[in-house]
C-alpha positions as CSV (number, residue, x, y, z in Angstrom):
1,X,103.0,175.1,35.5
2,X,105.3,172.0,34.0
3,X,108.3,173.5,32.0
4,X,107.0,171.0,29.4
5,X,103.8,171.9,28.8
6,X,104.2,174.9,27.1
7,X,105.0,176.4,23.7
8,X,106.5,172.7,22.1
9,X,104.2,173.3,19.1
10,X,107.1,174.2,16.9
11,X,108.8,171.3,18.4
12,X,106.0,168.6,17.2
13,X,106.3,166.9,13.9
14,X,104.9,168.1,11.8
15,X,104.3,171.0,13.1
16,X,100.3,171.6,13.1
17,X,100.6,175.1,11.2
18,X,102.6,173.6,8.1
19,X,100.0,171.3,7.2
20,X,96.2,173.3,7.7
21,X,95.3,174.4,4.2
22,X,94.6,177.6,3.0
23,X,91.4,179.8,3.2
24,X,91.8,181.0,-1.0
25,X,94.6,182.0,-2.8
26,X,94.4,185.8,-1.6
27,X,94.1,184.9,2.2
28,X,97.1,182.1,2.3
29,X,98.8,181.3,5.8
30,X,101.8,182.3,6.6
31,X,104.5,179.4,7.1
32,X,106.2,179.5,10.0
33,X,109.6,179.3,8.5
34,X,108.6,182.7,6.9
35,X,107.0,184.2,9.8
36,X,110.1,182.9,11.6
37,X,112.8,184.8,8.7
38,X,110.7,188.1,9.3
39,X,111.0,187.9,13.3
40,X,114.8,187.9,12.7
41,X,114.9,190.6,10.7
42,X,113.1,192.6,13.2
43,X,115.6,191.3,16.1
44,X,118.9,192.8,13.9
45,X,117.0,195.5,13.2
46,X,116.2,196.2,17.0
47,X,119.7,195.6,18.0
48,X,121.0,198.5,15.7
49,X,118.6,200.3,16.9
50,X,119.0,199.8,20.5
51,X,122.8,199.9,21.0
52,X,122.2,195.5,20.5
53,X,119.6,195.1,23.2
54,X,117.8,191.8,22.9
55,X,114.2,192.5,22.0
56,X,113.0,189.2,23.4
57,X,114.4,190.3,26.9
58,X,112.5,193.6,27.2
59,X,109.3,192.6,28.9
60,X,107.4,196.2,27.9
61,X,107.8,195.6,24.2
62,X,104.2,195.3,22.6
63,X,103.1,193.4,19.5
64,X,100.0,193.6,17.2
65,X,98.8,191.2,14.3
66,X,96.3,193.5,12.9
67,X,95.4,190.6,10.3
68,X,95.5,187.4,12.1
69,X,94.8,183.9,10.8
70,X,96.5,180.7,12.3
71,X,98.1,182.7,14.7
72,X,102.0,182.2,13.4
73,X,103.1,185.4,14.3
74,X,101.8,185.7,18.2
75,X,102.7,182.4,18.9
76,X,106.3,182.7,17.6
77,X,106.6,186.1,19.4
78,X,105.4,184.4,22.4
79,X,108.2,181.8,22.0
80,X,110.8,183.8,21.8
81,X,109.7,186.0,24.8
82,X,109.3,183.0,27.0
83,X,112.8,182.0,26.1
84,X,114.3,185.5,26.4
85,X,112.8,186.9,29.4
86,X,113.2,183.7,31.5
87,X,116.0,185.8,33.6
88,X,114.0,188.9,33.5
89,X,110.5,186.6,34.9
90,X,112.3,182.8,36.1
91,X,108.3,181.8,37.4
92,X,107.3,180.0,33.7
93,X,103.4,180.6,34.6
94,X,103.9,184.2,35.6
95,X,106.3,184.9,32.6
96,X,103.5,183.5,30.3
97,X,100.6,185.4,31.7
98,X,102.8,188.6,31.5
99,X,103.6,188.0,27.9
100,X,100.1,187.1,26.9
101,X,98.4,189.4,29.1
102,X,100.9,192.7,28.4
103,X,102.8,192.4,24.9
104,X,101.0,190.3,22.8
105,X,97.9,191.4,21.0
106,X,95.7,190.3,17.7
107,X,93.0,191.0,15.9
108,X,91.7,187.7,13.5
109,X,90.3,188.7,10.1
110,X,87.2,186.2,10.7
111,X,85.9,184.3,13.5
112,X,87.1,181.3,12.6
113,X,90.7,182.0,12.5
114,X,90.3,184.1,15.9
115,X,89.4,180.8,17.7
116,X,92.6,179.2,15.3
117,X,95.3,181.6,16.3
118,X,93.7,181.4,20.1
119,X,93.8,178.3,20.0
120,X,97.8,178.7,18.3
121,X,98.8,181.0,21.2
122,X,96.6,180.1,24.2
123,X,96.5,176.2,23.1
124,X,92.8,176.8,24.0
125,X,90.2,178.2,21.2
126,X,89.1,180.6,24.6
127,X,91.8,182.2,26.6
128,X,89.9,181.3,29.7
129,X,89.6,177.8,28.6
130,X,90.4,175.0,30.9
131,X,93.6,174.1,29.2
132,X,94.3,177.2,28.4
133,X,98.3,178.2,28.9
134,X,97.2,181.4,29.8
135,X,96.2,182.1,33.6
136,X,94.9,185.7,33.9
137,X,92.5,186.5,31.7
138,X,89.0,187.4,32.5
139,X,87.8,186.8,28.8
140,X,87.2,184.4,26.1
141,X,89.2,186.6,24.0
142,X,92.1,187.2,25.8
143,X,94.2,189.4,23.6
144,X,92.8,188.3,20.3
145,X,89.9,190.2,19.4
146,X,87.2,189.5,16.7
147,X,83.6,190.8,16.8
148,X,81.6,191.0,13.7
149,X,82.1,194.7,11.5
150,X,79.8,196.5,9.2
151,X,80.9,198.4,6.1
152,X,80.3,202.1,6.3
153,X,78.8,202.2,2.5
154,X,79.2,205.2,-0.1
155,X,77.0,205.0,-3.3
156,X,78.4,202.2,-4.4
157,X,80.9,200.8,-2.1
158,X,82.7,201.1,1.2
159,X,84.2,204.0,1.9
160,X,87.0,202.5,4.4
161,X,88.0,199.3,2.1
162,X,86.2,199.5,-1.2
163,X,84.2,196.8,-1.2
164,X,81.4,197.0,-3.9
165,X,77.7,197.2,-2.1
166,X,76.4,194.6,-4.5
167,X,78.1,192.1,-3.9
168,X,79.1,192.6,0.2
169,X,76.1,194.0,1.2
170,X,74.8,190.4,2.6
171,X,72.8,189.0,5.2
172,X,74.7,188.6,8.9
173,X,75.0,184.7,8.4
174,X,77.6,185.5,5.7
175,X,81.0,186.5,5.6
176,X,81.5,190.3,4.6
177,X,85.4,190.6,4.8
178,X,84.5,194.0,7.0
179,X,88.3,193.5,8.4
180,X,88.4,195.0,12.1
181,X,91.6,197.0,11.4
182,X,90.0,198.8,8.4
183,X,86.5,199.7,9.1
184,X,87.4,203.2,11.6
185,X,88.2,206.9,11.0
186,X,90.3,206.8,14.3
187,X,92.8,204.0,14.6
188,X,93.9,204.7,17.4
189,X,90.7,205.7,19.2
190,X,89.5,201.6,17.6
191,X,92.3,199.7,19.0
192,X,91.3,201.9,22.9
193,X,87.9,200.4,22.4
194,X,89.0,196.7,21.1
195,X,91.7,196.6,23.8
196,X,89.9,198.6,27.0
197,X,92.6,201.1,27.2
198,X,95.1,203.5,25.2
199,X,97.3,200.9,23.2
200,X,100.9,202.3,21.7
201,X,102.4,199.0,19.9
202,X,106.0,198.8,19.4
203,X,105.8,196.4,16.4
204,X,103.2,195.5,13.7
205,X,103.6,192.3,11.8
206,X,101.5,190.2,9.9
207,X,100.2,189.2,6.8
208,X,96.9,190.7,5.6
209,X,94.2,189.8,3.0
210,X,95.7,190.4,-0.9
211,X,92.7,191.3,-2.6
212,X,89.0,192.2,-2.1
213,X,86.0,190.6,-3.9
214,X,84.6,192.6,-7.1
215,X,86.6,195.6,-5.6
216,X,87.6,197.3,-9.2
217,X,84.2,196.4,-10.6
218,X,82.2,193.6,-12.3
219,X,84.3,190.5,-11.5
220,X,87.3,192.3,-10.7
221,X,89.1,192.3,-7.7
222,X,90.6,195.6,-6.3
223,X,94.1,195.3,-4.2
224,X,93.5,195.7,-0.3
225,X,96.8,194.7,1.5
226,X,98.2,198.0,0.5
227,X,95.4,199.4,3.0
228,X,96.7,197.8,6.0
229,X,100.3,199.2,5.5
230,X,98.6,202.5,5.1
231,X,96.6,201.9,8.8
232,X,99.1,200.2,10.7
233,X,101.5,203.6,10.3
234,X,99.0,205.5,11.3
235,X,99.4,203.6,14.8
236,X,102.4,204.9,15.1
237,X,104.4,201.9,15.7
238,X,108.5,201.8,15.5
239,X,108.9,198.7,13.4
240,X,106.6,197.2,10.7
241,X,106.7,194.4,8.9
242,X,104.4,192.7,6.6
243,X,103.8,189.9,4.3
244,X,102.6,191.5,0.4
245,X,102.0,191.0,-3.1
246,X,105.3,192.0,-4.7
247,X,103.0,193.5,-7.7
248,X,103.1,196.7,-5.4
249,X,106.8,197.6,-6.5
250,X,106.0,197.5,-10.4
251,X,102.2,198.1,-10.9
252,X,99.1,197.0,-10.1
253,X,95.7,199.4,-10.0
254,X,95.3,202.0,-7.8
255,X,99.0,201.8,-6.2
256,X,101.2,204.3,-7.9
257,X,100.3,206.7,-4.7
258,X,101.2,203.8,-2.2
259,X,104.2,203.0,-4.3
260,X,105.8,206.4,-4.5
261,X,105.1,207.0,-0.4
262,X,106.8,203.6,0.1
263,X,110.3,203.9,-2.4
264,X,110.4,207.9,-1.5
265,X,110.2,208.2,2.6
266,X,113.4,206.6,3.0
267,X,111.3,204.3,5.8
268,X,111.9,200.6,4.3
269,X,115.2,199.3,6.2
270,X,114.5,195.8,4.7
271,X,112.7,194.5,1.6
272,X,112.4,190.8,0.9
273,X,111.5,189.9,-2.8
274,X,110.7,186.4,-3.8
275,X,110.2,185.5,-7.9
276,X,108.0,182.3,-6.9
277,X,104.8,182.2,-4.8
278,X,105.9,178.4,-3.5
279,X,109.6,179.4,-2.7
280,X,107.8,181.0,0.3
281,X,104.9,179.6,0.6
282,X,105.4,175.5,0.6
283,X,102.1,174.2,-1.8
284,X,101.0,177.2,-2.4
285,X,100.5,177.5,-6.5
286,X,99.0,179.9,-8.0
287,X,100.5,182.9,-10.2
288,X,102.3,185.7,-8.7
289,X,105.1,186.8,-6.7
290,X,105.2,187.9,-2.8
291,X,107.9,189.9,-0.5
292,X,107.8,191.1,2.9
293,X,109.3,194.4,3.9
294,X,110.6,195.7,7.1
295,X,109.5,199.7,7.5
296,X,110.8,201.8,10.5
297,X,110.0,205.0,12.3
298,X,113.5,206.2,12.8
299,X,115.1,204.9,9.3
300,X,116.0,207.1,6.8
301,X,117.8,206.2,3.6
302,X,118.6,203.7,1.5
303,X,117.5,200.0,1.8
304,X,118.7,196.5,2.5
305,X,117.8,194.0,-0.1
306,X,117.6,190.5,-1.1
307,X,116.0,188.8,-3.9
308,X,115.9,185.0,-4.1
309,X,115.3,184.1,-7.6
310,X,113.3,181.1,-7.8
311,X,114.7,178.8,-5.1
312,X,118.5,180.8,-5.1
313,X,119.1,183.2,-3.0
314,X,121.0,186.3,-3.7
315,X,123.4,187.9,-1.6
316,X,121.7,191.6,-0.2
317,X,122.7,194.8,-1.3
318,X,121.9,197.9,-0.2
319,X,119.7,199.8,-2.7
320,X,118.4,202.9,-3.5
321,X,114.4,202.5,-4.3
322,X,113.2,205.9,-6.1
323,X,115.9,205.7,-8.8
324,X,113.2,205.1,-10.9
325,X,109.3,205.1,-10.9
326,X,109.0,202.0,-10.3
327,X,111.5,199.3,-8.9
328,X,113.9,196.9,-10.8
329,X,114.2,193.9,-8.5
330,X,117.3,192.6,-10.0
331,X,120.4,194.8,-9.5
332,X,122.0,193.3,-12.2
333,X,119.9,194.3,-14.8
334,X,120.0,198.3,-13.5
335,X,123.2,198.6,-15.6
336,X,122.1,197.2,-18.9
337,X,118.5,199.7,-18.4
338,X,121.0,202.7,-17.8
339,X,122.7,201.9,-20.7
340,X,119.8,201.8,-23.1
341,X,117.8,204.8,-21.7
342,X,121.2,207.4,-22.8
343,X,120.0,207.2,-26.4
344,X,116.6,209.1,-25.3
345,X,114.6,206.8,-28.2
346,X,110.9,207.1,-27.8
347,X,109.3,204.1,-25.8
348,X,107.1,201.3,-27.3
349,X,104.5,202.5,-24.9
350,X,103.5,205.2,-26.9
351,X,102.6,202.8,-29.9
352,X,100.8,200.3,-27.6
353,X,97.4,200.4,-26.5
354,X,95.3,200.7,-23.7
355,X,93.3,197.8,-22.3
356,X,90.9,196.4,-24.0
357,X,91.8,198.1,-27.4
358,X,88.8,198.1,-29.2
359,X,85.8,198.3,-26.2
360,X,85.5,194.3,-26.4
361,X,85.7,192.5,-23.2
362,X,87.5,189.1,-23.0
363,X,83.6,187.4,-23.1
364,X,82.7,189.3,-25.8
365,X,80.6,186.8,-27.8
366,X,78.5,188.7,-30.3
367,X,80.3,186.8,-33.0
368,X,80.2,184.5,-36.3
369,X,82.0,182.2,-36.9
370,X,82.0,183.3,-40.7
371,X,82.2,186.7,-41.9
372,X,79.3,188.4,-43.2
373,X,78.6,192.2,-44.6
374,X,80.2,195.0,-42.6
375,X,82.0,192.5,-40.5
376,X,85.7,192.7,-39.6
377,X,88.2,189.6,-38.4
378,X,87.8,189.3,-34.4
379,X,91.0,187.9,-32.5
380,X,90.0,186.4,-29.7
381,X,90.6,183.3,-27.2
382,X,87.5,180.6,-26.8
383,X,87.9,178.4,-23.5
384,X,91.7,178.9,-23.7
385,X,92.1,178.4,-27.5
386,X,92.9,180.9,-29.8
387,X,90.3,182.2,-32.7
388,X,89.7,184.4,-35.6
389,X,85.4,184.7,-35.9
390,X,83.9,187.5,-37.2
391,X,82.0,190.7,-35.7
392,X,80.2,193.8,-37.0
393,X,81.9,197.0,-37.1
394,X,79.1,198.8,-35.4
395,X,80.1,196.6,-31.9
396,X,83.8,198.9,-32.0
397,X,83.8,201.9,-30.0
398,X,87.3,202.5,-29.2
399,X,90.5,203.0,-31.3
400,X,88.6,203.1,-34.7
401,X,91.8,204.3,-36.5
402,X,93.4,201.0,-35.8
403,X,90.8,199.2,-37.6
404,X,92.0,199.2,-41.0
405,X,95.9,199.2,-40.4
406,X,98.5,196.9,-39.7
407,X,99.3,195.8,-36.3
408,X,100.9,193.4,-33.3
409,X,98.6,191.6,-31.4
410,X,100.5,190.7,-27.9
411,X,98.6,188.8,-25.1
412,X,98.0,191.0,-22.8
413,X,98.5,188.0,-20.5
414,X,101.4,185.7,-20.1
415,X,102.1,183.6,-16.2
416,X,105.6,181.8,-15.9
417,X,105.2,181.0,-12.4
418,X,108.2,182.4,-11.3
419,X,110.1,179.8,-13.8
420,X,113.8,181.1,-15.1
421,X,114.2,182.3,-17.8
422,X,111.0,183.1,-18.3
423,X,108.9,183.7,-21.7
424,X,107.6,186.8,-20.3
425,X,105.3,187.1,-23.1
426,X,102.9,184.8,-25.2
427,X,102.9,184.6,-29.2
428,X,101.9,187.9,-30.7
429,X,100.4,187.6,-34.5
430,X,100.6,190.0,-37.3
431,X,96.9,191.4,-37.6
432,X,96.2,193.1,-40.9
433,X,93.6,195.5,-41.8
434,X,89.5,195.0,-41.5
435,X,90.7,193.4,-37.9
436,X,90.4,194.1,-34.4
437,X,90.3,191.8,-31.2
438,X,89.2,191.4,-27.6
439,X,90.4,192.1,-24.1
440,X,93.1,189.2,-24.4
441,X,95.3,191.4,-26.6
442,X,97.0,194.8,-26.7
443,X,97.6,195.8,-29.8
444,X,100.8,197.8,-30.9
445,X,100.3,199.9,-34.1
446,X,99.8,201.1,-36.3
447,X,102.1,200.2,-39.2
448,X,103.0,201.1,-42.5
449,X,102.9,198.0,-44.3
450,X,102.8,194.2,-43.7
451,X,106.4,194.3,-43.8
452,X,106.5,196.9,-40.9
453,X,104.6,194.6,-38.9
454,X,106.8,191.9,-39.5
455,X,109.7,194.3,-38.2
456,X,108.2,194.7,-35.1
457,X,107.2,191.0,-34.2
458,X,110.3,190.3,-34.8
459,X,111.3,192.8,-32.3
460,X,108.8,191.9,-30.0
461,X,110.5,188.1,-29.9
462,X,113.6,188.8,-28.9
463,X,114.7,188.3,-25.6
464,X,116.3,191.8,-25.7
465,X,112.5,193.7,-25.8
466,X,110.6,190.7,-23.5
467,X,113.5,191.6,-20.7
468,X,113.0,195.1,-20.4
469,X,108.9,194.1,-20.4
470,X,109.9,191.5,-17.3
471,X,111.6,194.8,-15.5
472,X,108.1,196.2,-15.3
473,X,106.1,192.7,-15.4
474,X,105.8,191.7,-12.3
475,X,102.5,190.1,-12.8
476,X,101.2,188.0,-15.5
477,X,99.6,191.1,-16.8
478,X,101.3,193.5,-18.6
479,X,99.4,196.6,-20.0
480,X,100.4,199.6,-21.8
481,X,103.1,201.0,-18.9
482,X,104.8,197.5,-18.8
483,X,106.6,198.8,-22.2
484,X,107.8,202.0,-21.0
485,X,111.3,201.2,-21.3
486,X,111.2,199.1,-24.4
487,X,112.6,201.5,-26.7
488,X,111.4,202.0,-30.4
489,X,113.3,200.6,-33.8
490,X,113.0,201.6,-37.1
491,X,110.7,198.8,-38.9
492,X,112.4,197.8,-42.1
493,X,114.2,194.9,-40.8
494,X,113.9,191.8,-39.3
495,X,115.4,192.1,-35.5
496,X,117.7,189.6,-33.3
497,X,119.0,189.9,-30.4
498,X,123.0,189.9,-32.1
499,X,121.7,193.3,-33.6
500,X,120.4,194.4,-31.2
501,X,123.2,193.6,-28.0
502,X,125.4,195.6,-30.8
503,X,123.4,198.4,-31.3
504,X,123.5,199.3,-27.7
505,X,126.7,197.9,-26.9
506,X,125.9,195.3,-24.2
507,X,128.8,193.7,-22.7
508,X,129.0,189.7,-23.4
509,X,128.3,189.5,-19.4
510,X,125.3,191.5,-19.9
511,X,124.1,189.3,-23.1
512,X,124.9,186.4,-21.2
513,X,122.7,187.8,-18.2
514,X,120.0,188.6,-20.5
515,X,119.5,185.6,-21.9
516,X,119.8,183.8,-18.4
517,X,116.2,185.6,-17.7
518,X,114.4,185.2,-20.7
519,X,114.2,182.1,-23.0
520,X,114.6,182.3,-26.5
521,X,111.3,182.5,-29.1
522,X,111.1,182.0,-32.2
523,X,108.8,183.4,-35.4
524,X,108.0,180.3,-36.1
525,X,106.9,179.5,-32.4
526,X,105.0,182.7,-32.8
527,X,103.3,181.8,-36.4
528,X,102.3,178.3,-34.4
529,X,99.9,179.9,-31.7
């Protein structure tokens, strides 16, 4: 086999996995560069935990992408391993069909990208194929399986990844996202069947699907990444390390369990946390945030990490992850929380609502546009643009007390993009009474008088109250528990941020860092929207 004509993908330029486009926002491929960053992380880790052995040069370690797409991961793993057992295996063609045959393993997330990463790692879309780099196999496959799954279905919806039956339940031409990792009671007794024999994998790493399709009902989608963590420890491996939503570490539904396991069990030696989707993802724009973390069997304690905020990195500290319930990604701003929470003042979550505060869904639209009898003023947003129509009392079914009271509208919605400082929060609006509004808004309340209102949007401005929201907002939605550690005022004044750093005696360093995070607003900005 010529020295030359293997692995020199990463080598061409461009390189041919930096410029395929992605599959949707919630299935994005992973840049090398990134894939490359988490493969280092693993080597340090392996060296410290293997008296500095080089993992590259141990020709039993074993690899899985449980979630493969383009193939990034195996075919960098494979690069390094050709590289770092060449003393170890000096034949290039036998070292290759050992590493590919023995220690690197896959299983693609559709059929399409298993004959993408085969064609990634074997430079052949079939392992057998005639230009294949691979020598040894006996199948198409090779090591990177993909056969077509079923959901196992419950009343409504699978009872391995939650995808509704409405929606999924579809004819075979069709894609069902039935991932192969997900859809078994026995992990380990799947991966036997997919492989032909008893597998124990060393390391896990990939980069799994984000979200599944209608999963949380209606036209909602339910998180599913979090489910591929949970399954690829179940395997038993010694490192892990995967690509996710950094929503995980603050909210999202259905992930306080997941959360608590993952900041508790001591487990996470690493943790990765960007603020903007393209800082690690080149071209990719669309609203949130993204992290990788680095989980091992044999760690216990606290956790190395390193946020890079925007496009700057900063430097890693070690951290502790259950201080809190959920956790503050900026160890800067950990000080200025502390100080604050020693009063012990009641939270503004407990005068904020729910979602959805009156039972009316963002496309409500049995509306006028004038009011007529029995009707009450509707907030509400029309293609993007903010409205006050009319509705009839009889459509209200939830928080009736708040009808006829003065209140705080606040979007329940706000993206930045990862820009900093950020807003954090859109316009709210002083709502009086014989009002109520739709899905877009929460609505804190309810107040005294016009004038208490007033006190609280003014509150609600400052860049004091949206920073402790952006410690829990790590999403552009921020519900009820996003204002758990905004603390309550009395509302009988108009609030700044001077008052307000004196109140609870912030340092000018802390004011200064404050204010670095989240731009200033103004009433009159507020009063525009």
């Amino acid at each position: 086999m010529s020295e030359q004509a293997s692995f020199t993908l990463r080598g061409r330029n461009p390189d041919v996995l930096t410029c395929i486009a992605n599959l949707s926002n919630d299935e994005v491929f992973t840049p090398p560069e990134l894939a490359n960053r988490m493969l280092d992380t693993l080597t340090e880790a392996w060296a410290k935990n293997h008296n500095g052995a080089n993992l590259w040069a141990d020709p039993s370690v074993t690899f899985l992408d449980p979630c493969t797409k383009s193939g990034v991961f195996l075919r960098e793993i494979t690069r390094r391993l050709t590289k770092g057992l060449e003393k170890e295996i000096p034949n290039l063609q036998k070292r290759v069909d050992h590493i590919l045959t023995k220690q690197v393993f896959g299983i693609a997330i559709t059929k399409l990208t298993s004959l993408l990463a085969r064609r990634s790692v074997y430079c052949s879309k079939h392992a057998t194929g005639e230009h294949s780099i691979a020598k040894r196999f006996k199948s198409d496959d090779g090591n990177i399986w993909f056969e077509r799954m079923e959901h196992t279905w419950g009343d409504t919806k699978c009872v391995h990844c939650g995808a509704p039956k409405i929606i999924l339940d579809r004819d075979e031409s069709l894609e069902n996202y039935a991932y192969g990792f997900l859809h078994t009671d026995n992990i380990k007794n799947h991966l036997k069947t997919i492989f032909g024999k008893a597998m124990q994998f060393d390391v896990i790493i990939g980069n799994p699907p984000y979200q599944m399709k209608g999963g949380a009902g209606g036209t909602s989608d339910s998180s599913i990444y979090h489910l591929f963590v949970e399954q690829a420890i179940k395997v038993d491996p010694r490192f892990l390390s995967m690509v996710v939503p950094s929503r995980w570490l603050a909210g999202g539904r259905g992930m306080d369990d997941f959360r608590k396991t993952m900041l508790t069990s001591g487990h996470l030696s690493h943790l990765v946390d960007y603020t903007r989707m393209s800082t690690a993802f080149p071209g990719v724009d669309f609203e949130g945030v993204i992290g990788y973390f680095l989980w091992s069997a044999t760690h216990r304690g606290d956790c190395e990490y390193k946020l890079i905020l925007g496009d700057e990195e900063q430097p890693s500290v070690v951290r502790k992850l259950d201080e809190f319930d959920v956790f503050v990604r900026d160890t800067r701003a950990v000080a200025i929380l502390k100080k604050v929470q020693r009063l012990g003042e009641l939270p503004m979550s407990d005068l904020v609502s729910g979602d959805t505060p009156f039972g009316l869904a963002t496309n409500f639209s049995e509306y006028k546009e004038k009011p007529h009898r029995g009707s009450v003023a509707l907030y509400l947003t029309v293609r993007g643009r903010r409205k006050i129509c009319h509705t009839s009392r009889s459509h209200i079914c939830k928080n009736l007390h708040l009808i006829d009271t003065w209140k705080v509208l606040i979007p329940e919605a706000y993206g930045d993009r990862g820009v900093v400082p950020a807003v954090v929060l859109g316009p709210s609006i002083v709502a009086p009474p014989d009002s109520v509004c739709t899905q877009t808004y929460l609505v804190a309340g309810p107040f005294a008088s016009k004038k208490a209102a007033a006190s609280a949007q003014s509150y609600i401005t400052t860049q004091f109250f949206r920073f402790f929201v952006s410690l829990r907002k790590i999403t552009q939605h921020a519900l009820r528990s996003t204002y758990s550690w905004v603390p309550q005022q009395t509302w009988n004044r108009t609030w700044t941020d001077k008052a307000l750093y004196e109140k609870y005696g912030l340092t000018k360093r802390e004011q200064e860092y404050i204010e670095s995070q989240v731009r200033m607003m103004n009433l009159e900005e507020a009063a525009d929207e």
